[in-house]
N, C-alpha and C positions, 0 to 999 in steps of 0.2 A: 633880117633873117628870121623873123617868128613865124611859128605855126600856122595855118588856118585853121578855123576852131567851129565854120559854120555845120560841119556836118556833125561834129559832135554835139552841141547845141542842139539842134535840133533830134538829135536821138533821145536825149534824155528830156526831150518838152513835153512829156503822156499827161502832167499835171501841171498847174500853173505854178505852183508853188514848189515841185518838186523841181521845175525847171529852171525858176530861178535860182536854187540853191545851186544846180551844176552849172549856169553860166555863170557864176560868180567863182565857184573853182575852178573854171577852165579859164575865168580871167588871170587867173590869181598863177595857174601854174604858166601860161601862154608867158604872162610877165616876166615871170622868174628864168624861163628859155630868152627871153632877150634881154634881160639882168644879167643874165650868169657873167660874160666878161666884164661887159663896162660898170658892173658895182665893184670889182676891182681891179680893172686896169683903165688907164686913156682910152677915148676914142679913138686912139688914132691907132691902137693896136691891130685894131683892124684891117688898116692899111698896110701896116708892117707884116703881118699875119699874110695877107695875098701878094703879097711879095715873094715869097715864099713859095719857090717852083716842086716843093714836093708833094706826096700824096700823105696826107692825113688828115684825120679829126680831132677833135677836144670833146670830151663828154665830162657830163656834172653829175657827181655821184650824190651829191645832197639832195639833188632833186627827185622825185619818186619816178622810175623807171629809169632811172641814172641814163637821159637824152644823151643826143648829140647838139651841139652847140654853137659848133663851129665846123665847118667843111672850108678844106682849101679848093683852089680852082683846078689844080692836081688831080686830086682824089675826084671831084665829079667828072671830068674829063677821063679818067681811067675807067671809072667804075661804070658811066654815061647817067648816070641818075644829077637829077638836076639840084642845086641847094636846098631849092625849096620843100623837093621831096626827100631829104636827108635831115636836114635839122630840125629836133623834136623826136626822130625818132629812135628806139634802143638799135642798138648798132647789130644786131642779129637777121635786119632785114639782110643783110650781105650771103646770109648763109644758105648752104644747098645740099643735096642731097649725097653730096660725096664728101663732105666735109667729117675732119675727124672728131670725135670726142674728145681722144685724147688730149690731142692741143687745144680741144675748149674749154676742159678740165682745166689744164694748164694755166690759160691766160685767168679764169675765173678764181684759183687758188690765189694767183699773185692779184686778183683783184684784190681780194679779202684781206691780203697779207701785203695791203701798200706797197709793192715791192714790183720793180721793173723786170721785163722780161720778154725773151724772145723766141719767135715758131715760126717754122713755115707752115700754111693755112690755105687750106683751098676756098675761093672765095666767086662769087656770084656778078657779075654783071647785071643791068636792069633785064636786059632781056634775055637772062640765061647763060649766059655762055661762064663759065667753069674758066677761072683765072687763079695759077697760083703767084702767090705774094709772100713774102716774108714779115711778119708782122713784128713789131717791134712797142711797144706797151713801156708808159711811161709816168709816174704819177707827178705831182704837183701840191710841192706843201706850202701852207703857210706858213712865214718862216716866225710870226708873231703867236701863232693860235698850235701852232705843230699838224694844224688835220689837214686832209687832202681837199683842194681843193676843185679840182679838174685833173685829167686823165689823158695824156697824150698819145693815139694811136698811130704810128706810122706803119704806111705800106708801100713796101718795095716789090713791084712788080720782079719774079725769077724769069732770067731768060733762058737758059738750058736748061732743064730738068734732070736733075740723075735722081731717078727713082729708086724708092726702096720698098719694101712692107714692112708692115708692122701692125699686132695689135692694138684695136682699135675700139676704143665704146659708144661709139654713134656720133648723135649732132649734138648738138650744146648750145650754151651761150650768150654770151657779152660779148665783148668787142672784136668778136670771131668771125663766124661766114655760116650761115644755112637760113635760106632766103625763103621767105615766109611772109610775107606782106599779110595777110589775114590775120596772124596771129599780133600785127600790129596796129592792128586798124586802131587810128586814134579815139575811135568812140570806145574802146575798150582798155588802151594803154595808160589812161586818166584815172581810170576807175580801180584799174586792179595791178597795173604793169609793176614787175617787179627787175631791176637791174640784175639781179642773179639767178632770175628763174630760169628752168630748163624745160626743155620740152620736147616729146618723144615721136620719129617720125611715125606716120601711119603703119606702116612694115613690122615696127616693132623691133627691128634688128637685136641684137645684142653684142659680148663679144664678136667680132669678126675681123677676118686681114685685110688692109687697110691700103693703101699706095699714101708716100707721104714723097714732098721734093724737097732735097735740099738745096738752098742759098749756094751763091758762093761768097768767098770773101771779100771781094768788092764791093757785092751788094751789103754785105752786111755791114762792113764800113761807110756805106750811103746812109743806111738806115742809122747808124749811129750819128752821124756828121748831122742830118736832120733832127735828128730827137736835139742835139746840142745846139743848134740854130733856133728853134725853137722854142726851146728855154730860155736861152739868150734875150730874145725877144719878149716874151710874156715876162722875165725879171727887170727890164730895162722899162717897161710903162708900166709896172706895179709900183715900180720906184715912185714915180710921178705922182700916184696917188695914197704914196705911203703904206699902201698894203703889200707889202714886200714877201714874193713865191720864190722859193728856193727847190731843186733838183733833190733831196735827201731830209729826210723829219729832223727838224733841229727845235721844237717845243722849249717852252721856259721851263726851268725847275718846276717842280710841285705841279704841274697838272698834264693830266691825261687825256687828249682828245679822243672823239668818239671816231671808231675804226668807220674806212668806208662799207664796210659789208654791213654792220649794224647801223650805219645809216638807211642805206638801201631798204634793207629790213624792217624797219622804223615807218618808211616812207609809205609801207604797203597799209598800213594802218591809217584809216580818215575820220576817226573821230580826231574831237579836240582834246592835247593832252602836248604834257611838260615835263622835257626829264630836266629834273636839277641834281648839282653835285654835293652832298652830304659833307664832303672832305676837301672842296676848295673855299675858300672863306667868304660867307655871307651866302652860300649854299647857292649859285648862279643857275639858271636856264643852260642848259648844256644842249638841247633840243627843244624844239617847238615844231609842231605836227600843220602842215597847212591848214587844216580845220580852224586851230587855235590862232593860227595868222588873219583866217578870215574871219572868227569872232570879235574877235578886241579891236583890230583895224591894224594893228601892227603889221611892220616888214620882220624879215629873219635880224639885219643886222642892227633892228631897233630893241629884239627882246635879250637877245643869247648874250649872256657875261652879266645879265641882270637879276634881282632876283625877283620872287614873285612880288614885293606888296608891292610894286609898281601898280600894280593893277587896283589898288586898294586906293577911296577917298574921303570924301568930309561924311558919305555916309553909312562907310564901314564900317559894322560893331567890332571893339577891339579886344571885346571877350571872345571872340569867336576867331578871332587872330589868334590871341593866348593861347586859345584849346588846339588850336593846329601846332604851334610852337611846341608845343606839352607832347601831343603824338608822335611827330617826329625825334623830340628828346628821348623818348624812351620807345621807338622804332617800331609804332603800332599804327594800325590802320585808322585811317581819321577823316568822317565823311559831315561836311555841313553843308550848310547853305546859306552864301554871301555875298553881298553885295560888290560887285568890282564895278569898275570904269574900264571905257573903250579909249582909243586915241584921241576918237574926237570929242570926247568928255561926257558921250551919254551913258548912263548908266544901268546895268542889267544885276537880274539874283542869278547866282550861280551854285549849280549845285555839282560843289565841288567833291569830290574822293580822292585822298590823297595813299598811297600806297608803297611801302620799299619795295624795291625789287633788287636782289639779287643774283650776281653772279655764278659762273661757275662752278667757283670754290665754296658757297653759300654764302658768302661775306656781303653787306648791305653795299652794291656798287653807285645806286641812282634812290630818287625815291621820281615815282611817275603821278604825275598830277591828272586827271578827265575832268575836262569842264562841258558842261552842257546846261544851257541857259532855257532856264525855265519856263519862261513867257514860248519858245519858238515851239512849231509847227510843224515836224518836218514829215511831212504824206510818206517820205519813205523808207521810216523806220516803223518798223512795228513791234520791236521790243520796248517795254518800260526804261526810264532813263538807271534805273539801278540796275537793267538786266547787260547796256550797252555800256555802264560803267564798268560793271566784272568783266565782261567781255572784252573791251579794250584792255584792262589793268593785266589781266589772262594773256593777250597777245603780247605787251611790251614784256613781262615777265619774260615768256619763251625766246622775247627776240635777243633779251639780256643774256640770256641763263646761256644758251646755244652756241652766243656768237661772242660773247666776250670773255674767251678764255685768254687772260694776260691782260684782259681791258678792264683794273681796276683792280685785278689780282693783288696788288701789294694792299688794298683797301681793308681795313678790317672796320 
């Protein structure tokens, strides 16, 4: 079920060199769309997954533009869009011009706030046609790690309408409805897609009164029965591979996983860069930026719970370890240049900028690492590498400060 990646490939080839740099991240994200299940469930989920006579999707919020991943044969059959043109993409293609704000609002707050949730939603067809559904939103934790790991969308096609009004603030949205294929085009969702972003139709609309349908209770006991079937399923081959997903955050004592909206937010950012956690012991990778995956050669689930000297080898100076040690003890900015190791054991200088960042409450939640390797090339930057290091260090900041209130709050 992955992507096709040639036309974006080819958008970004103006340079030789610029070109290879985005075909190797659009390998890199392509892979992670057909990772997302089977790095933690059976294959065979799959099977059990199409099994499955109702209409939804699975989207990955750790991915940048938090895709879809998974499409049942339900949902393309309803919706008439085919797998192929759903998975990979942010779930907003569905949306249309009568779609409300309100409920995009809705589903987008309980995105932020891991927390399940249900709307009727007016939603799009491929070829237009205005279908309402009950949508039913569902998250997905690890029951090892506590963070989200996938998002489960069910839709229950309403058959009788009993309409109502109501105020309304436009189109929106995630895993909502207002259909917009251009503002998806994957030469563009690679580059800058953001899982939470909104975007405003051409009209401008504002306030205004709305038509919304409600369910009935049948239906919504369908849609329930389904979100349970399918958790069911995605916990019974996580079993299998030991990576065990639970319906409800159940986290181990002492540590705080990173919310999915400050992931999302995280994801928009493509330099290479490392949040670690100051207050779990041995100070671990709590995040790694795709950049930083495709620097060093590493996967996600070879860096996170690790800490950095991983990266460090026989020709590391260990005074220049110390002095980083030293800045973080006494929670100062700390910029050298070091020698790391890739996976495959070749060696690059790294000119590394280490930085806290803080929370809401001001309290030091993350400290953010930018790595950018000295020998490269890249034709399509044109800032100096200390201008693209503030510059990154500047956006993980805001994306902490904004979005993690409660995330880290007990942290001092």
């Amino acid at each position: 079920m992955g992507v096709t990646t040639d036309k974006i490939v080819t958008v970004f080839k103006e340079s030789e060199g610029r070109g290879v740099i985005m075909e190797e991240m659009v390998r890199s994200w392509d892979t992670q769309i057909s990772c997302s299940l089977t790095d933690r469930y059976s294959n065979w989920v799959f099977d059990a997954l199409d099994d499955i006579d109702d209409n939804f999707l699975i989207t990955d919020p750790t991915i940048s533009g938090h895709p879809i991943v998974f499409v049942s044969r339900g949902f393309s059959k309803m919706s008439e869009y085919s797998i192929e043109e759903v998975v990979g993409k942010n779930s907003r293609i569905f949306q249309g011009p009568g779609t409300s704000r309100r409920a995009v609002l809705e589903i987008r707050e309980s995105i932020q706030e891991e927390a399940g949730m249900e709307v009727s939603l007016l939603n799009y067809k491929k070829d237009g046609t205005p279908i309402w559904i009950l949508f039913r939103l569902c998250p997905v934790f690890s029951k090892e790690e506590g963070r989200v790991t996938h998002f489960i969308g069910v839709q229950v096609p309403i058959g009788r309408c009993s309409r109502r009004r109501s105020g309304c603030f436009g189109d929106g949205i995630l895993l909502g409805s207002c259909r917009r294929e251009v503002c998806l085009d994957l030469s563009g969702e690679v580059g800058r897609a953001s899982g939470l972003d909104s975007f405003v139709d051409s009209d401008n609309r504002g306030l205004e009164a709305e038509e919304s349908c409600e369910a009935s209770e049948v239906e919504k006991q369908k849609a329930a029965a389904a979100v349970s079937n399918i958790l069911s399923v995605l916990t019974h081959y996580s079993e299998l591979t030991g990576k065990v997903v639970c319906g409800k955050r159940c986290h181990p004592v002492g540590t705080v996983p990173l919310g999915s909206a400050l992931i999302i937010s995280l994801g928009r950012i493509k330099e290479s860069f490392v949040l670690t956690d100051p207050h779990l012991p041995d100070m671990p990778i709590v995040y790694a930026s795709d950049a930083f995956l495709n620097l060093t050669g590493y996967s996600k689930q070879e860096v996170l719970g690790r800490n950095c000297r991983f990266l460090c080898g026989p020709g590391t100076d260990l005074e220049t370890s110390s002095q980083m040690r030293e800045c973080i003890q006494h929670h100062q900015l700390c910029t050298v240049r070091i020698l790391n190791y890739r996976k495959d054991g070749t060696s690059f200088w790294n000119l590394l900028r280490i930085s806290p960042a803080r929370n809401a409450s001001g309290k030091i939640a993350f400290y953010v690492g930018v790595q950018i390797e000295e020998s490269s090339k890249d034709e399509c930057h044109c800032l100096s590498p200390e201008m693209r290091q503030l510059g990154t260090v500047g956006s993980v900041k805001v994306a902490v400060r904004s979005l993690s209130v409660g995330v880290g709050s007990s942290k001092s």
